[in-house]
C-alpha positions in Angstrom: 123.0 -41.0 68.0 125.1 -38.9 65.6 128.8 -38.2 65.7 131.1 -35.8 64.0 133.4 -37.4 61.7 137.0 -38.8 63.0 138.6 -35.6 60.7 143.2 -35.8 60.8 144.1 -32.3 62.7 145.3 -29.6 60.2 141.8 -29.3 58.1 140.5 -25.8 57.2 139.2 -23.0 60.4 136.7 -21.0 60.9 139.7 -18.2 61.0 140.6 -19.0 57.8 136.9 -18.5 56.4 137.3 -15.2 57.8 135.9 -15.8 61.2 138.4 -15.1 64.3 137.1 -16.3 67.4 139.7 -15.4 69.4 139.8 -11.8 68.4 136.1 -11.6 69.3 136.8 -12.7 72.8 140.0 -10.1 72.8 137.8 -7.2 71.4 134.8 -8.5 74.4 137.4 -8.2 76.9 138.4 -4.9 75.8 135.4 -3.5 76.1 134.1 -4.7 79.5 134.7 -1.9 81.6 133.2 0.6 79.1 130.4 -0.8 78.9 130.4 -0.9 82.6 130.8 2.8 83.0 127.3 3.7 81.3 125.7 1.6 83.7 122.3 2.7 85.2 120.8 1.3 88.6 118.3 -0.4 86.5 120.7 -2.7 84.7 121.2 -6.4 85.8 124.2 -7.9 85.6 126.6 -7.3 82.8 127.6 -8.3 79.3 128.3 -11.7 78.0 124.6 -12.6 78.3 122.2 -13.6 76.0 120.0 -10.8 76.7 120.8 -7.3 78.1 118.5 -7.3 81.3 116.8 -3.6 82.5 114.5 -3.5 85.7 112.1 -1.4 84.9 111.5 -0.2 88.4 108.2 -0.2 89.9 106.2 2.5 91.2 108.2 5.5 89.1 105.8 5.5 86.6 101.9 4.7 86.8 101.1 4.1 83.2 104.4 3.4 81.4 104.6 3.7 77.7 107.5 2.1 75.8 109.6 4.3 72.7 111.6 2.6 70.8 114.1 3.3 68.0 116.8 2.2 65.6 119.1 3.8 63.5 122.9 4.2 62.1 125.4 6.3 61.2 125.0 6.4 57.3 127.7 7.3 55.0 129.9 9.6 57.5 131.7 5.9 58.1 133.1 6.0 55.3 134.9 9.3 55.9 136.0 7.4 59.4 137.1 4.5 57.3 138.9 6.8 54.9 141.0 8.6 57.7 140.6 5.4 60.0 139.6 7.8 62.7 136.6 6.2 65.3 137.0 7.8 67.8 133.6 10.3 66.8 131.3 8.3 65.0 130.2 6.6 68.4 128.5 9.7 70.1 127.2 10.0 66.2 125.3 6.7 66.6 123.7 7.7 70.4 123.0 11.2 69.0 120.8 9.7 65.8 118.4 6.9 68.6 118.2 8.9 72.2 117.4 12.2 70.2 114.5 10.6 68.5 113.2 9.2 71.9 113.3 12.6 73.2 110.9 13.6 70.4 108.5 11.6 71.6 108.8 13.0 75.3 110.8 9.9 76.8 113.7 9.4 78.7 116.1 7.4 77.1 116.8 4.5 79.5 119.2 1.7 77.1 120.8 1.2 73.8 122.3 -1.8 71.6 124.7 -1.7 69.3 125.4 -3.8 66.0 128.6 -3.9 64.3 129.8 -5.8 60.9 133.0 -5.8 60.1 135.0 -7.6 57.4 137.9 -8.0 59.5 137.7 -8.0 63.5 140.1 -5.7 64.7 139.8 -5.4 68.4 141.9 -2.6 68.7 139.6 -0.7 66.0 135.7 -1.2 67.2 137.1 -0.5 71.4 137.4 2.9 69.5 134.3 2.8 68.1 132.7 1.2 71.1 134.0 3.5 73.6 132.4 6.2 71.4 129.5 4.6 71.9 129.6 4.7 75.7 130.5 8.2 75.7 127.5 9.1 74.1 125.5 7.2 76.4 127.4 9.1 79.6 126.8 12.2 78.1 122.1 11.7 78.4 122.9 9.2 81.0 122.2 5.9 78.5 123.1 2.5 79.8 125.1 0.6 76.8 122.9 -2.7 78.0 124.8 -5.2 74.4 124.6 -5.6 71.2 126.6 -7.7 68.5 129.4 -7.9 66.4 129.4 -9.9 63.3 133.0 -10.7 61.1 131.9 -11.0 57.5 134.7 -12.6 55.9 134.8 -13.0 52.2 132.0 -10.3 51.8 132.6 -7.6 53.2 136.2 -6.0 52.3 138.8 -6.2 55.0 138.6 -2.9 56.0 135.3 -1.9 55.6 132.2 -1.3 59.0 128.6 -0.5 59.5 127.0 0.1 62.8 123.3 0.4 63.5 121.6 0.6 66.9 118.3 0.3 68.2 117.4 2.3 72.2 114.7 2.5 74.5 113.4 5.4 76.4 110.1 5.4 78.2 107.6 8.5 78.8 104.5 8.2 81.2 100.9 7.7 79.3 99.4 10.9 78.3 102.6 13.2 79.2 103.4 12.3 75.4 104.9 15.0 73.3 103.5 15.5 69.3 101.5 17.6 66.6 98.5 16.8 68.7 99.5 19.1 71.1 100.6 21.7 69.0 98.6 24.4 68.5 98.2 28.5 66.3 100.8 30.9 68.7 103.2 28.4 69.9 107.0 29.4 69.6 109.6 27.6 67.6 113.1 27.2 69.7 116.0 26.0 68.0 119.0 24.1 69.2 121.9 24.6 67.1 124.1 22.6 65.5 127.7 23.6 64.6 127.7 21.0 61.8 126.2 18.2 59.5 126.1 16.0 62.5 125.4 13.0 60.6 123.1 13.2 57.9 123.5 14.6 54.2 126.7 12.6 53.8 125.9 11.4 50.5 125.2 14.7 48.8 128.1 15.8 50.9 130.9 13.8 50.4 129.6 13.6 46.8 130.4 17.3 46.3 133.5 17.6 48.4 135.4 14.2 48.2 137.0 13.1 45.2 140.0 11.5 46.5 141.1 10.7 50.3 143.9 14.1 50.0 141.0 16.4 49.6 139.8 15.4 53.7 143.7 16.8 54.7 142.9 19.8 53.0 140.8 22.7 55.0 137.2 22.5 54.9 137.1 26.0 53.2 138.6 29.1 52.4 140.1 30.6 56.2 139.0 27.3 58.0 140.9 26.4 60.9 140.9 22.6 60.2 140.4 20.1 57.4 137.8 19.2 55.7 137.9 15.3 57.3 137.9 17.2 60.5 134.8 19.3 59.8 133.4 16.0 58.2 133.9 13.9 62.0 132.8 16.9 64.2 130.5 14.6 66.2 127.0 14.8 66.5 125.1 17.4 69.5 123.3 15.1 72.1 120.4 16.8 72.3 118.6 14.7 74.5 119.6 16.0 77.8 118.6 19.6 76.7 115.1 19.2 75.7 114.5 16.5 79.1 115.8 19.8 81.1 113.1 22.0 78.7 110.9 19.1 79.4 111.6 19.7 83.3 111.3 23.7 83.4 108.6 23.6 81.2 106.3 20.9 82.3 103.3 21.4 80.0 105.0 24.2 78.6 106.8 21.6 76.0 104.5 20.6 72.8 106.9 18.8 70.5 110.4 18.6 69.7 111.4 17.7 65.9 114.6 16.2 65.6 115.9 17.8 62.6 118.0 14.9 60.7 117.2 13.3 57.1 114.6 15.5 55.4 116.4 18.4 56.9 114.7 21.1 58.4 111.4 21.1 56.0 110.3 17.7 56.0 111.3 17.2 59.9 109.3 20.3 61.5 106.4 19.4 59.4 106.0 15.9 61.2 105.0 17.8 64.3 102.8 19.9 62.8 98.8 19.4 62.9 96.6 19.7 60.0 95.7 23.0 61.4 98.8 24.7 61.8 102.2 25.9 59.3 105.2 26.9 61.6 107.4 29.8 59.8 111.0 29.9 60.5 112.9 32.5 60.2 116.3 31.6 58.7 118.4 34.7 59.8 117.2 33.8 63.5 120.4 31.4 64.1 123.4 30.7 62.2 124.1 28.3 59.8 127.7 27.3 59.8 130.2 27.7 56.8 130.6 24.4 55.7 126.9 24.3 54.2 127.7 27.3 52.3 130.5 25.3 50.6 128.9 22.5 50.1 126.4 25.1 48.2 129.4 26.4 46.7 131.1 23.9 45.1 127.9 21.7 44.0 125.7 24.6 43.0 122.8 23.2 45.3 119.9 25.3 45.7 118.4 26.5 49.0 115.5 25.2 49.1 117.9 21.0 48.8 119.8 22.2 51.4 116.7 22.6 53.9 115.2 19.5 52.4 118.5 17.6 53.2 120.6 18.9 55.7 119.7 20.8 59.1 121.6 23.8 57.8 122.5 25.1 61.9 119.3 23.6 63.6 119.6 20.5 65.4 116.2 20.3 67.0 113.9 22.4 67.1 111.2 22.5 69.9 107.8 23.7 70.2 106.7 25.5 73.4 104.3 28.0 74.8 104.7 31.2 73.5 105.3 32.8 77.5 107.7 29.8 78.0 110.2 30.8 75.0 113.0 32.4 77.5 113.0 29.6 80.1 113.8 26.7 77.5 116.3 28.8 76.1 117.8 29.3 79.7 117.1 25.2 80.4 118.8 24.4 76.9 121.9 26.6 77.8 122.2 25.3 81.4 122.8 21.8 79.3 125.1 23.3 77.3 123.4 23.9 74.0 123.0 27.4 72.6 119.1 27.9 71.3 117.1 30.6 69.9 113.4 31.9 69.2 113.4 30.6 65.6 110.1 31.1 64.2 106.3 30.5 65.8 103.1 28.1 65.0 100.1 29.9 63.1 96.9 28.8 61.0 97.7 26.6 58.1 97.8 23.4 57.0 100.6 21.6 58.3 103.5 23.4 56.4 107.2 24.4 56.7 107.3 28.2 55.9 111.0 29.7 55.5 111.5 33.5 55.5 
């Protein structure tokens, strides 16, 4: 039988690798009841776990089929981390997994989080955690768990990443995709009154030089700075195209979740072979800070569509008689959409006019 070695107190800690136990179990405490508040009926027992645990109840659906997906935040945490403001970049996180699921046709029942860190700050990630949970009250998400990892001595002090990975689930055959779109159908697009989260790159490489140009304004006559603009937080979508989903019944074809690959290369994966969708760019409006992004990196139009979603957040596909009653079920949630273009004969391809 083995036996640790008889070691004189006063040797080297794990907290001195880099590693603080303790302030894990503060920042686990912290977050307890927020996690608890995005509770659904279906979830048993609480955090602390090894395992989330979600009932999937009986009887609701006859032929259940499970969407997953996983995601992160990208490079808009480093504007966070440059202003050390988390408060946003939560709901950023929920918006990127539960507005994929939606694509698919699936409510979006749970979500885990992941979290490295070089440093554990407790006080720092119950921000960025209680982000998380408003994002999940807002489509009615249950934060089920997730993990934080301290990497000490690789990661700089100061520096995060978050990912996540959710679950929704859609009943067999009620799925939503290209196979369903067809020549006639109208293109409805939810706006977006900013980058949301994706470009950040190409963005922060054109507008950030130094950490005093995010307390400057975003552009000539805005209203607030450029860091500001930068953390607007993501749209939840997903509760506006599940109330589409509801008016419209089989009205709803596909949704296309317009974030990297911008508007082109995100409408064209709900496309068949058979059809091009045209979009009409003057149809909704594209908000200023993509024009000085244009600006002040002299990028053409046709990057901008390729990379960012320019004013669209999703954009779903419906029957042409159904176009005012998802506009009407999208603005009931709180999200101002608009007949943006319309499905004809083609062969699978993003027209802009």
């Amino acid at each position: 039988m083995s036996r640790l070695l008889e070691q004189p107190a006063g040797g080297l800690t794990y907290e001195q690798s880099g590693v603080s136990i303790d302030a894990g179990d503060e920042f686990v405490a912290r977050i307890k009841d927020v996690v608890a508040s995005t509770a659904r009926p279906e979830v048993l027992g609480g955090i602390g776990g090894f395992g989330g645990l979600f009932h999937l109840a009986s009887g609701r659906y006859r032929d259940p089929v499970i969407v997953s997906s996983a995601d992160g935040v990208g490079t808009k945490l480093e504007v966070a981390r440059q202003l050390n403001r988390y408060e946003t970049v939560g709901i950023d996180l929920v918006a990127m997994l539960v507005d994929d699921l939606v694509c698919a046709g699936a409510e979006p029942l749970f979500l885990l989080d992941y979290v490295a860190v070089g440093r554990l700050d407790p006080q720092r990630l119950s921000v960025l955690v209680s982000g998380i949970a408003e994002g999940c009250r807002q489509c009615g998400t249950a934060l089920l768990g997730g993990e934080t990892a301290e990497h000490g001595g690789v990661m700089r002090p100061d520096d995060l990443d978050v990912a996540g990975f959710a679950v929704g689930v859609v009943e067999r055959g009620h799925e939503l995709g290209a196979h369903r779109v067809r020549k006639g159908d109208a293109l409805v697009g939810l706006h977006s009154p900013g980058l949301r989260s994706n470009g950040y790159s190409l963005a922060r490489h054109v507008l950030v030089s130094s950490v005093e140009d995010l307390a400057r304004p975003a552009y000539e006559g805005a209203t607030r700075t450029l860091g500001e603009e930068l953390l607007v937080p993501s749209v939840i979508y997903a509760p506006a195209v599940m109330a589409i989903a509801a008016a419209l019944g089989a009205g709803l074809h596909a949704a296309a979740h317009i974030t990297g690959g911008g508007i082109v290369g995100n409408v064209a994966r709900v496309l068949p072979s058979s059809c091009d969708a045209v979009i009409h760019m003057d149809s909704f409006e594209t908000p200023e800070i993509f024009y000085e992004i244009q600006r002040r990196g002299r990028v053409s139009a046709l990057e901008m569509v390729r990379v960012f979603n320019c004013g669209l957040g999703m954009v779903v596909v419906v029957d042409a008689d159904d176009v005012d009653d998802a506009i009407d079920a999208a603005s009931a949630a709180g999200v101002v959409a608009t007949l943006v273009g319309h499905a004809r004969p083609g062969t699978g391809q993003v027209v802009l006019t």
